[in-house]
C-alpha positions in Angstrom: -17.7 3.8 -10.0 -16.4 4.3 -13.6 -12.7 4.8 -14.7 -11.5 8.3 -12.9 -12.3 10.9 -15.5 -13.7 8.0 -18.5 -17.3 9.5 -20.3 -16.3 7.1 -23.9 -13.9 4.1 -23.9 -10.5 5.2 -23.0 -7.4 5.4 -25.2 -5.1 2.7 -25.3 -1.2 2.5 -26.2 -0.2 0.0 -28.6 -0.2 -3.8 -27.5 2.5 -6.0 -27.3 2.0 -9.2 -25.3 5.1 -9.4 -23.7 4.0 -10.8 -20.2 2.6 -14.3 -21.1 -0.2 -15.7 -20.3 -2.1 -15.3 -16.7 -1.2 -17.4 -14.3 -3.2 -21.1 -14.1 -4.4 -20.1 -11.0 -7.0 -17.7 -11.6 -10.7 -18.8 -12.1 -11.4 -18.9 -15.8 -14.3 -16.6 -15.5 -12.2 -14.0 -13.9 -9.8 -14.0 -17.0 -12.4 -11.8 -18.9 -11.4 -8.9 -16.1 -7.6 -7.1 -16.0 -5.7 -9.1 -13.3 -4.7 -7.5 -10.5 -0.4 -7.6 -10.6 0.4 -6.0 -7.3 -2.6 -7.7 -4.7 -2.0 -9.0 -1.6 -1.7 -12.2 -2.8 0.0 -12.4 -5.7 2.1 -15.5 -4.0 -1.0 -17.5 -4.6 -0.5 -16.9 -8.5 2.9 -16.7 -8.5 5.8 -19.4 -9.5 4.2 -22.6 -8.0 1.7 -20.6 -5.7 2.8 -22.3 -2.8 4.7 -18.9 -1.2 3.1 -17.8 1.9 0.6 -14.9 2.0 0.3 -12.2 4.8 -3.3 -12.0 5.6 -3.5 -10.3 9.2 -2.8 -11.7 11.9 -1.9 -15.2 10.2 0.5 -16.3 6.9 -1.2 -18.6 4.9 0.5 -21.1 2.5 -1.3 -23.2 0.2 -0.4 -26.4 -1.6 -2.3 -28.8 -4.6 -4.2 -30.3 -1.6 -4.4 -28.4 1.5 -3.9 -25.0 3.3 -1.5 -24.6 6.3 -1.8 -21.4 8.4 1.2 -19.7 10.6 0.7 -16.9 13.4 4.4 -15.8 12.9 6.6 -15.2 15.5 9.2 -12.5 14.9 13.2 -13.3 14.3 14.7 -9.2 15.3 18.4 -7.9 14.8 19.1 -4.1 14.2 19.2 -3.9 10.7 16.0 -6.6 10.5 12.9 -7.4 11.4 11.5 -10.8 10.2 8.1 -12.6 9.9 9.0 -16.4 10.6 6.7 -19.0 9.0 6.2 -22.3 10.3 3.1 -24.6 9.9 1.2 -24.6 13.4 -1.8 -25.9 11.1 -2.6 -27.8 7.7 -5.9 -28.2 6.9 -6.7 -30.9 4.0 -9.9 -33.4 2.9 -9.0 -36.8 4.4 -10.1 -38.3 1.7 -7.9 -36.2 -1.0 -5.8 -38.9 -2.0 -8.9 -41.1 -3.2 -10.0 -38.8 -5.7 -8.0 -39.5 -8.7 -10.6 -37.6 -10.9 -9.9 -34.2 -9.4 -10.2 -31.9 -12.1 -7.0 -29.3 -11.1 -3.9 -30.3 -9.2 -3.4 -26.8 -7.8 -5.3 -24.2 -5.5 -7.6 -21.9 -7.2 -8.3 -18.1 -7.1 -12.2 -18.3 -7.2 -12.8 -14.7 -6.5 -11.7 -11.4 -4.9 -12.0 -8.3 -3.6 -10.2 -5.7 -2.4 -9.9 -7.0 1.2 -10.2 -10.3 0.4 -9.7 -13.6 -1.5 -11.5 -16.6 -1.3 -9.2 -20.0 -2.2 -10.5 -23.4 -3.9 -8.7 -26.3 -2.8 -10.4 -28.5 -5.9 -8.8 -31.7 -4.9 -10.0 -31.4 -1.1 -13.2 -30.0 -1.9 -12.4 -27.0 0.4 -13.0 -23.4 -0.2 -11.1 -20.7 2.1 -12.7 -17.5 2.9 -9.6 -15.5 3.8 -10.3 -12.0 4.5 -7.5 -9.5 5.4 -8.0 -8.7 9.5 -10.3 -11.3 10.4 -9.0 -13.6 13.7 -10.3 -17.0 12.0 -9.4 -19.3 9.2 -12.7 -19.8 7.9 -13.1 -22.6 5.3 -16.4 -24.6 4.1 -16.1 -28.2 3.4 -18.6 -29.8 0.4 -21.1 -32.0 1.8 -19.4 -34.8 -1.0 -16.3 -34.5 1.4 -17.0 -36.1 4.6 -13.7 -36.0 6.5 -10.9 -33.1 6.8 -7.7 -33.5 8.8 -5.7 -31.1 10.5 -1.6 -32.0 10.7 0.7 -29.8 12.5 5.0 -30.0 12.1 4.6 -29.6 16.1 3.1 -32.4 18.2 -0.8 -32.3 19.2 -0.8 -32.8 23.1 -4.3 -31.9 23.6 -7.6 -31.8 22.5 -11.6 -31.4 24.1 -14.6 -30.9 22.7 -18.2 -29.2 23.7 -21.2 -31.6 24.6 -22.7 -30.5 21.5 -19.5 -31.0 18.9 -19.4 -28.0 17.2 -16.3 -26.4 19.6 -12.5 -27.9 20.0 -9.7 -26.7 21.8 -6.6 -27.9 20.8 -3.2 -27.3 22.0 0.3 -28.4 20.8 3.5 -29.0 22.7 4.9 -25.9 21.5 2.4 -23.7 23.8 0.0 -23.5 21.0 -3.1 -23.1 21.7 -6.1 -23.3 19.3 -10.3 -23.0 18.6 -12.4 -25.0 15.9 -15.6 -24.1 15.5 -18.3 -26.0 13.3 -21.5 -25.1 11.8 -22.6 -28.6 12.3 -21.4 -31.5 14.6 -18.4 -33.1 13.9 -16.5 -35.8 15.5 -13.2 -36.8 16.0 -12.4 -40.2 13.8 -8.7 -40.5 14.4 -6.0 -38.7 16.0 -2.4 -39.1 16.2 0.8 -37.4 17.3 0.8 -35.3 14.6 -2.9 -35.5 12.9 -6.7 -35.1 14.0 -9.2 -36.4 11.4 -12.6 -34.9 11.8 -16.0 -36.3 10.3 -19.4 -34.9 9.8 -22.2 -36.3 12.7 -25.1 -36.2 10.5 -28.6 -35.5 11.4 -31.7 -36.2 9.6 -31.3 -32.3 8.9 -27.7 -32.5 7.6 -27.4 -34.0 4.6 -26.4 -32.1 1.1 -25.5 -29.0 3.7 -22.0 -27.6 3.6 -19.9 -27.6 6.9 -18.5 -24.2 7.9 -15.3 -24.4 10.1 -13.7 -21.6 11.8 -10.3 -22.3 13.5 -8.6 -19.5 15.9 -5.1 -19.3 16.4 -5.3 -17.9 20.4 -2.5 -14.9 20.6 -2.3 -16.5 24.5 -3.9 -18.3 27.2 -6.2 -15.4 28.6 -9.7 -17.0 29.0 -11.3 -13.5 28.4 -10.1 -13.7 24.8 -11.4 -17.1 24.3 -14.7 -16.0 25.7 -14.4 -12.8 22.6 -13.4 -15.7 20.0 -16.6 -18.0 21.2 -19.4 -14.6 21.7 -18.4 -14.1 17.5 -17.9 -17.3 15.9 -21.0 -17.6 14.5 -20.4 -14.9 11.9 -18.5 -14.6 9.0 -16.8 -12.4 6.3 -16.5 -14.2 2.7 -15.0 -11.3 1.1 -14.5 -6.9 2.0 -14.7 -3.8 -0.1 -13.0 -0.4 0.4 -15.3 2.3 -0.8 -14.4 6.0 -1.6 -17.7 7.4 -0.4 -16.7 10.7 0.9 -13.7 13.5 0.2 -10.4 11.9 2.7 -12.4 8.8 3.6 -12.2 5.0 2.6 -15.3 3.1 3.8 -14.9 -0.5 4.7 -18.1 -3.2 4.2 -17.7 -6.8 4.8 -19.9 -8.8 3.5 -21.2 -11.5 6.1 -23.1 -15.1 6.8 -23.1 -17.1 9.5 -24.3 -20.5 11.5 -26.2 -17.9 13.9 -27.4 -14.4 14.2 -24.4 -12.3 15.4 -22.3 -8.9 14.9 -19.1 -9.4 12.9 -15.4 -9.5 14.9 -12.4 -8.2 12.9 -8.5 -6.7 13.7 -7.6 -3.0 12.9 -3.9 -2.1 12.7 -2.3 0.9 14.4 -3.7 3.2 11.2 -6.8 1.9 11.3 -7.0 2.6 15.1 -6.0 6.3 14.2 -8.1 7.0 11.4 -11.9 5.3 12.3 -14.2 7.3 12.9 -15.8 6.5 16.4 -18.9 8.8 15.5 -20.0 7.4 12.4 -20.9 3.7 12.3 -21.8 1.1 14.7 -18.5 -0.1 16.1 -16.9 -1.1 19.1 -13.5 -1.2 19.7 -12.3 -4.7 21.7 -9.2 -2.4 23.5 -7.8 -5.9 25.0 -8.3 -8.3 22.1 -5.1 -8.1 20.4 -3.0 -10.2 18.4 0.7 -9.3 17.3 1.7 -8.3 14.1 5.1 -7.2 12.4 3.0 -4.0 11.5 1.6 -3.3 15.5 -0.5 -4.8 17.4 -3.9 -5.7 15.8 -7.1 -5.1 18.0 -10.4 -6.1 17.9 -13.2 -4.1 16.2 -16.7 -5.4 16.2 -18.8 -4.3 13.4 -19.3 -4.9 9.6 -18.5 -1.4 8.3 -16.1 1.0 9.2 -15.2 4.9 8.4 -11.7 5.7 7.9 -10.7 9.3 7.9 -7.7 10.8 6.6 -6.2 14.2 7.3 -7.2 17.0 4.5 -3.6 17.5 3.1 -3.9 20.5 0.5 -2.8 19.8 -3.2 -1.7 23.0 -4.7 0.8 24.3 -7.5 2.4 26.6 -5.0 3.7 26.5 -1.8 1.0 26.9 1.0 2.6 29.9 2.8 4.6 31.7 -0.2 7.8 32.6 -0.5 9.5 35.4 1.0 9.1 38.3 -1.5 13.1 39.4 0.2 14.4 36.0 -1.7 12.8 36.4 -5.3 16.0 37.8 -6.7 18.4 35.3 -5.3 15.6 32.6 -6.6 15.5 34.4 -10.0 19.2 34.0 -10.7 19.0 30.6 -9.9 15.9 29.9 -12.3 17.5 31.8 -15.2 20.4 29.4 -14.5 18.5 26.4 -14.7 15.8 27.3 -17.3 18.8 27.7 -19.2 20.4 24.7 -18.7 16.9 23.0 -20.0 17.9 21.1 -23.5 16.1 17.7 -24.5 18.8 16.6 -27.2 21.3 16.1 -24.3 18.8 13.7 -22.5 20.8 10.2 -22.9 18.5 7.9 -21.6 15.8 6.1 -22.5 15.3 5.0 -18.7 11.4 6.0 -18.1 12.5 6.7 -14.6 15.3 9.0 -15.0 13.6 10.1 -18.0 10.0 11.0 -15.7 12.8 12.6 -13.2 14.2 15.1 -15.7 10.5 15.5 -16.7 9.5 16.8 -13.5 12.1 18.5 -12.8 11.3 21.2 -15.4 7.9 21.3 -14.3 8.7 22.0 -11.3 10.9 25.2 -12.5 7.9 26.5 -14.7 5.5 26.7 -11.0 8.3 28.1 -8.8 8.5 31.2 -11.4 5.1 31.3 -11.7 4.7 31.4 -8.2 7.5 34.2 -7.8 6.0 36.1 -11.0 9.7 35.5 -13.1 6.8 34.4 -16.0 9.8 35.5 -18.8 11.3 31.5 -18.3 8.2 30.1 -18.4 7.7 29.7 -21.8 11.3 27.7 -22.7 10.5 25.5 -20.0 7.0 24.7 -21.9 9.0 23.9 -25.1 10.9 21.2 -23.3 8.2 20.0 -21.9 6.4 19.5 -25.1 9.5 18.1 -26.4 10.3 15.3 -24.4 6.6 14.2 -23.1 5.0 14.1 -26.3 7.1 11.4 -28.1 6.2 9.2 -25.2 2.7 10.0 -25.4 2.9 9.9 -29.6 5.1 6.3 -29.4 7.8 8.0 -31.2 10.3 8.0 -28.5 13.2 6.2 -29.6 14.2 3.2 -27.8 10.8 3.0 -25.4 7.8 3.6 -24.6 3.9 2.8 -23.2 2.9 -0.6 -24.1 -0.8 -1.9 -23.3 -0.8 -5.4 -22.3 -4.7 -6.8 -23.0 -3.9 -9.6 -21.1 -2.8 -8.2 -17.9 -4.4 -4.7 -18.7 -1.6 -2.9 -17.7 0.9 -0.3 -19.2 4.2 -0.7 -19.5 5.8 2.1 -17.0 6.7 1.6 -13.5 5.0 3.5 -10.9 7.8 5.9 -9.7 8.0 6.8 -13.3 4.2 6.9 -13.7 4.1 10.0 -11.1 6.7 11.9 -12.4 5.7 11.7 -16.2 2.0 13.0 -14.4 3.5 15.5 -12.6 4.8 17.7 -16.1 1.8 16.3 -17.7 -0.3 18.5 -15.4 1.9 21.0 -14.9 2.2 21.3 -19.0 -1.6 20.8 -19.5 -1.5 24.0 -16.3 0.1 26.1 -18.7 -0.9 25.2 -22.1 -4.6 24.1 -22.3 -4.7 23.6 -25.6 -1.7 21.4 -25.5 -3.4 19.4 -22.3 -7.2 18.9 -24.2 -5.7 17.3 -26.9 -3.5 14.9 -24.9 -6.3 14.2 -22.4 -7.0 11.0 -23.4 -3.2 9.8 -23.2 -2.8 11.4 -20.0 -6.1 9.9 -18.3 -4.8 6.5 -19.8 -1.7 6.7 -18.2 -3.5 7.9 -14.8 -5.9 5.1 -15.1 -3.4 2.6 -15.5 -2.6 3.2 -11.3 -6.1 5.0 -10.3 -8.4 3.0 -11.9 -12.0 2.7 -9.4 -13.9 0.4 -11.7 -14.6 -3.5 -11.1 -15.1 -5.9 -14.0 -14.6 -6.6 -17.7 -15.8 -3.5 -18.6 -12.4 -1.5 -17.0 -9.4 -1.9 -19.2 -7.2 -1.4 -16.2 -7.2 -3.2 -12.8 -8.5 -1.5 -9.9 -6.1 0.8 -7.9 -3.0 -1.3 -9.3 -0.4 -0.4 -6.5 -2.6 0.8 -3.6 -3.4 -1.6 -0.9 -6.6 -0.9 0.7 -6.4 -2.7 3.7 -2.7 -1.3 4.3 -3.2 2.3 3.1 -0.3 2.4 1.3 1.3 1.4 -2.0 3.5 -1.4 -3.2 6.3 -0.9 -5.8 4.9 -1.7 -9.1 8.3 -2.3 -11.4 7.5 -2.6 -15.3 8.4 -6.6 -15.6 6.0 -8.3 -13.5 8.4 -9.4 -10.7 8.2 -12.6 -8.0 8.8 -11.8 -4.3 8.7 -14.7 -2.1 8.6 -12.1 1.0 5.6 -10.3 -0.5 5.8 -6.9 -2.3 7.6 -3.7 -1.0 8.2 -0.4 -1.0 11.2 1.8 -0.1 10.3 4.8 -1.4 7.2 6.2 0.5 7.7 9.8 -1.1 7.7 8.8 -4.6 4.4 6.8 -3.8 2.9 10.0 -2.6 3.8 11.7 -5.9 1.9 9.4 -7.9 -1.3 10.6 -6.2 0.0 14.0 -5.8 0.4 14.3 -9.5 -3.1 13.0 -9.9 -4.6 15.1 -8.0 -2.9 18.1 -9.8 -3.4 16.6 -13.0 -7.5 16.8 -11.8 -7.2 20.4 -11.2 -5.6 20.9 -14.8 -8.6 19.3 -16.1 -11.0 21.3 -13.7 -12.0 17.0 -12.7 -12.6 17.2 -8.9 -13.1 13.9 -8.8 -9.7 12.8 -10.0 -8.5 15.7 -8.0 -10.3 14.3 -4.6 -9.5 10.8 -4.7 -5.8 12.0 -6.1 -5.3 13.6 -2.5 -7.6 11.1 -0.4 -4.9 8.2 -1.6 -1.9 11.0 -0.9 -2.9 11.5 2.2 -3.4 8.0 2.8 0.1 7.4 1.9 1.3 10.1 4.0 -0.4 8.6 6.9 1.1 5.2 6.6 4.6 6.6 6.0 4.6 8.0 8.9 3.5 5.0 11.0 5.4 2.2 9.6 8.9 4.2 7.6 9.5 6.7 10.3 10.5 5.0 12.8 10.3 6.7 16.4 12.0 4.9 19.5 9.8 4.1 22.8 6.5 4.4 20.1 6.2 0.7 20.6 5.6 -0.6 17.2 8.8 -1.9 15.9 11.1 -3.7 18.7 13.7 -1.9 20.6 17.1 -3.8 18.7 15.7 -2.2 15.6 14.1 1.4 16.0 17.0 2.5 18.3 19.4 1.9 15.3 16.9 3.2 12.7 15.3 6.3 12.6 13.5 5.1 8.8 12.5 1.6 7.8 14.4 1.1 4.3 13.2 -1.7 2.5 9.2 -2.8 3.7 7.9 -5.6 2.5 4.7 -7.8 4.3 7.1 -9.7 6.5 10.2 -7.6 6.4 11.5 -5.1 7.9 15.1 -3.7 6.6 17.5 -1.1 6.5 18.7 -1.4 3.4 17.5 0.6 0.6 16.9 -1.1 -2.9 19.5 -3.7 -2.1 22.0 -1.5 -1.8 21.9 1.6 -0.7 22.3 2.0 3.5 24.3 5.1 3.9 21.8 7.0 6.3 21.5 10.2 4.0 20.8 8.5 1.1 17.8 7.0 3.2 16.6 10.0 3.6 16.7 10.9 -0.1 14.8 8.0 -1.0 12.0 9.3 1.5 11.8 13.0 0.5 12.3 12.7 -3.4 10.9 14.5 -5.3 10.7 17.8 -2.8 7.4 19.5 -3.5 4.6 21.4 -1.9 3.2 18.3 -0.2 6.5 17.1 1.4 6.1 19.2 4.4 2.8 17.3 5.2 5.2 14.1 4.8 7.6 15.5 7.3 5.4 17.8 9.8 6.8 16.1 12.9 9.5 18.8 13.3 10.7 16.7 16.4 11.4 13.3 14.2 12.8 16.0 11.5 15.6 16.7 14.2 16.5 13.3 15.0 16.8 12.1 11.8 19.1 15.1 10.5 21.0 14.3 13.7 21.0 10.7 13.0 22.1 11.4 9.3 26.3 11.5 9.1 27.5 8.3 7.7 30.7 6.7 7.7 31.5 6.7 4.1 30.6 10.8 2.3 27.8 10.4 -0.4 27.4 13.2 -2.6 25.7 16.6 -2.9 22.5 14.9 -4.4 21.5 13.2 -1.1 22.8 15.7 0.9 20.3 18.3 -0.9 17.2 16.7 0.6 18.8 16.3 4.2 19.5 20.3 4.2 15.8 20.9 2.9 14.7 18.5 5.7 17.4 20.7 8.5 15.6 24.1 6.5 12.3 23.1 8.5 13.8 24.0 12.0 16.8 25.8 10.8 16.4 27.4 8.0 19.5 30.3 7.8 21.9 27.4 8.5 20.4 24.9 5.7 20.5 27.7 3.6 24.3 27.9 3.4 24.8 24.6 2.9 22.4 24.7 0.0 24.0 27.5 -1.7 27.3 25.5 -0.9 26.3 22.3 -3.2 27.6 21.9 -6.5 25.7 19.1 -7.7 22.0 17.9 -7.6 20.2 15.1 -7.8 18.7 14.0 -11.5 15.0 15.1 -10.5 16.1 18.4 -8.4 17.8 21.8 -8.8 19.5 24.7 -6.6 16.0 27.0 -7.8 13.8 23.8 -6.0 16.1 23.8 -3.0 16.3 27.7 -2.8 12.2 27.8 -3.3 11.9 25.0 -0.6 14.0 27.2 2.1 12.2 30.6 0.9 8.9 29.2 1.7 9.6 27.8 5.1 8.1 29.8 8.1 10.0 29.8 12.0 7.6 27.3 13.2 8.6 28.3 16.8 7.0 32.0 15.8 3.7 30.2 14.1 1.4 30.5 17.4 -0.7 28.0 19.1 -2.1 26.6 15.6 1.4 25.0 14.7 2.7 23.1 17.8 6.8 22.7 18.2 6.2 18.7 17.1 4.0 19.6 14.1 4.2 22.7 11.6 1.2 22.1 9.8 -2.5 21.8 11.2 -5.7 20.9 9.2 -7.6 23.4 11.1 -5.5 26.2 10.6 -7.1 29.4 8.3 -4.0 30.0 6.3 -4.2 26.6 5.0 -7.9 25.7 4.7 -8.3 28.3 1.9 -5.6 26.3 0.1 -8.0 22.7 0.4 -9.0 21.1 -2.5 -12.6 20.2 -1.1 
């Protein structure tokens, strides 16, 4: 699929190489391509490359010479949640040390996709097929390499074999109990406390063929599971895609091989389970295979493609039920005082994410007057609009701006900023056309530089830079290419969903329903995985009890973290909740439709220490959805706002709130918005 909204070569900002060169552990011939900066596993390109990777159910750490794989257990405190690594298994060529000629001295990134990444151990002669979800380690050892070895930092205590060789069980004294599985016999050559060495029993058949090995880390010591892991060992993944085939809907294909004819076994987290279409497809859902996971319990799914639905979540300019025509005046006076507050010389800094902030935050007060008919502010709103996006866009803003970095193919921006510099992009584009065709080219650049679909060296972005496609949710991207040895993370779910939000409106400037349907697909995505792994909902199961009954949101996320901090340093309650509802805009009620968890966490707001009226803005919007007359005079009590939000947005937010106890049988007491509903289907995109 081509670049979202691309017919001739896109624009690109200046260059500056400011990154450095990619890391040594890419493939040569995937240098040609933009590198992906936010994948899963970036710790395999990363500082030494030898941070572990989260690749469901198992963390995998790789070294110059071998591979060592980890199901984690779980260390849990009420403000934590933590992933603990320890080497069950370390796979390596037993004959590594010999081969002085090896041509690298570290792992290499041979190839990937979006589900998956398959690892060259040069020195060992080993490839790893590691795809995201799969219940084996599967690996292929070069028929130059006769021997591999397994080592373990625990003790082996026992080990058997089938008649035929290609099966072991082995178990350590820690509990531990694992399956190997071979494509062709092997045998055991040596074995200590602490190592096996296998070797390759050739047949007459055998030689110059490639040994397969598939090794199953058992989640316990039910023999129906090992009976599952033996039915599908036979087959395969080497690497997955995630295709955008249908409006609200991520296909997944796997591409397969195998030792045998069979169907393909992989693990689907809790979102996976929700969203799959049971109808479409041939899959069958495994109900009690299951392996733990800090993100739910992962269950078996057997099948090599699967449907993924998403809710339809409505992008529009306006609110989805209108405001009440009895608060326009109050509204008006507000706007006026705003609009006329609205002056680009006094913007200080040169912060693009403050800057983006102040950005949308007119835009936001030339749709609420168009949406009340108060049309007479519009235009001084467009004049600051054109006056502090286009320097950005131009490259005469004074002290920053977008940078294109060939080597990386990236922009310099970070992706909070991104979505708010797209929201007034499409709101100004909205209403000046002529301003919005002349910048398109900018703009889709700047889109691209997050929603790029293509593949290869003929995209000038990576694809889908922040978005991970086996998660469903985004990672923070921050300008400087950053190391995190716990994986990437993300503590601000909302301002994720603006990016695509944005998007999507920017699509409907530009009459592009494309850009506008895979805007809101990924939006909805996002609002679907907030919801199941930041709001956190006690007795639900997922996150241990120690944690969710002290934590009604998950701050910072991160593949093996849990935490309740909030970028570092923020952990007063309501300033969690900022973080979550930022910016407030038509789609946030889709983020918080639960109107029962919308209760308990304004209940569980008050802090110890009192933060100011900027948080508490967007814990009264949230307390509007259930009682609205009452967060209504604490909002008209507030004498400061946060940088990206006014009194107008928190009056228009409260105005265009409905009694959802009055709404019928279409919006139930724990959810004020339904897909199927009339009112709202007229608003749908597609």
């Amino acid at each position: 699929m081509a670049l979202t909204g691309e017919k001739d070569d896109p624009f690109l900002f200046p260059s500056m190489d400011y990154q450095g060169d990619p890391p040594k552990f890419f493939s040569p011939d995937l240098l040609s391509s933009p590198l992906p900066t936010h994948s899963f596993f970036q710790n395999f390109v990363e500082a030494d490359g030898h941070n572990s990777v989260y690749i469901h159910p198992y963390l995998i750490k790789s070294s110059a010479s071998s591979v060592s794989l980890c199901y984690p257990s779980r260390r849990v405190h009420s403000g934590s949640i933590e992933q603990v690594f320890k080497a069950d298994l370390t796979i390596s060529s037993s004959t590594q040390q010999t081969q002085q000629g090896s041509q690298s001295h570290h792992h290499v990134i041979s190839s990937f996709s979006d589900l998956s990444v398959t690892l060259d151990i040069p020195s060992s002669d080993l490839t790893f097929f590691l795809v995201r979800g799969c219940p084996y380690v599967t690996f292929s050892v070069s028929h130059q390499t006769p021997l591999f070895s397994i080592t373990t930092v625990h003790k082996f205590s026992f080990f058997t074999s089938n008649s035929s060789l290609t099966k072991y069980a082995l178990k350590l004294d820690n509990g531990q109990a694992s399956l190997l599985y071979a494509s062709l016999p092997i045998k055991v050559s040596n074995s200590y406390e602490t190592m096996i060495s296998f070797s390759k029993k050739y047949t007459s058949h055998d030689h110059g063929v490639s040994l397969v090995v598939r090794i199953a880390l058992l989640p316990n010591s039910s023999s129906e599971l090992e009976d599952v892991l033996d039915r599908y060992s036979t087959c395969y993944p080497v690497s997955g895609d995630a295709l955008f085939t249908k409006p609200y809907c991520v296909e997944y294909k796997w591409e397969k091989r195998g030792f045998d004819n069979g169907d393909l076994l992989m693990l689907a987290h809790p979102l996976h389970l929700q969203l799959l279409s049971k109808d479409e497809g041939n899959v069958t859902i495994l109900e009690n295979f299951r392996y733990r996971s800090i993100d739910g319990d992962l269950v078996g799914i057997v099948g090599d493609s699967w449907l993924l639905k998403a809710d339809h979540v409505p992008v529009t300019w306006y609110s989805t039920r209108g405001v009440k025509e009895e608060s326009f005046d109050e509204i008006k006076s507000a706007l006026s005082k705003d609009v006329a507050g609205l002056c680009s010389s006094e913007i200080t800094t040169i912060s693009d994410y403050y800057y983006g902030k102040f950005i949308a935050r007119a835009a936001r007060l030339a749709l609420i007057a168009e949406e009340i008919g108060f049309l007479e502010v519009v235009p001084s709103v467009k004049k600051f609009l054109h006056e502090t996006i286009q320097p950005w866009l131009d490259g005469t803003f004074d002290g920053n701006g977008f940078l294109y970095d060939a080597k990386w193919g990236r922009i310099s921006i970070e992706a909070y900023s991104a979505g708010y510099f797209l929201y007034g992009i499409a709101v100004l584009a909205k209403i000046d056309p002529a301003w919005g065709m002349k910048y398109k080219p900018k703009a889709y650049s700047l889109m691209a530089n997050f929603m790029n679909l293509a593949r290869g060296s003929n995209s000038k972005y990576t694809r889908l830079r922040c978005f991970d496609l086996y998660k469903l949710h985004s990672w923070t991207l921050y300008e400087d290419l950053c190391y995190w040895e716990s994986g990437w993370q993300q503590d601000s779910n909302s301002e994720a969903v603006n990016i695509y939000y944005s998007a999507a409106l920017m699509g409907l400037a530009y009459g592009d329903i494309h850009l506008a349907s895979i805007g809101s697909t990924l939006a909805s995505l996002e609002i679907h995985a907030a919801k199941m792994w930041w709001h956190v909902k006690e007795g639900d199961n997922l996150y241990e009890d120690d944690f969710a009954k002290e934590n009604k949101l998950v701050g910072y996320l991160s593949a093996n973290y849990r935490l309740n901090l909030m970028r570092y340093y923020q952990c007063e309650r309501e300033c969690k909740i900022g973080f979550h509802v930022l910016p407030l805009l038509p789609i946030t009620e889709f983020l918080f439709s639960d109107v029962d968890f919308v209760k308990e966490l304004v209940k569980w707001s008050p802090s110890i220490y009192r933060v100011g009226d900027g948080w508490m803005g967007f814990v009264y919007a949230l307390e509007g959805i259930y009682n609205n007359q009452v967060a209504l005079e604490k909002i008209r009590s507030l004498k400061r706002f946060d940088a990206g939000n006014t009194l107008s947005n928190l009056l228009w937010w409260i105005h265009s709130r409905r009694d959802y106890r009055k709404m019928g049988s279409c919006h139930e007491k724990q959810c004020c918005f339904c897909h199927c509903c009339p009112n709202i289907l007229r608003f749908r995109l597609l």
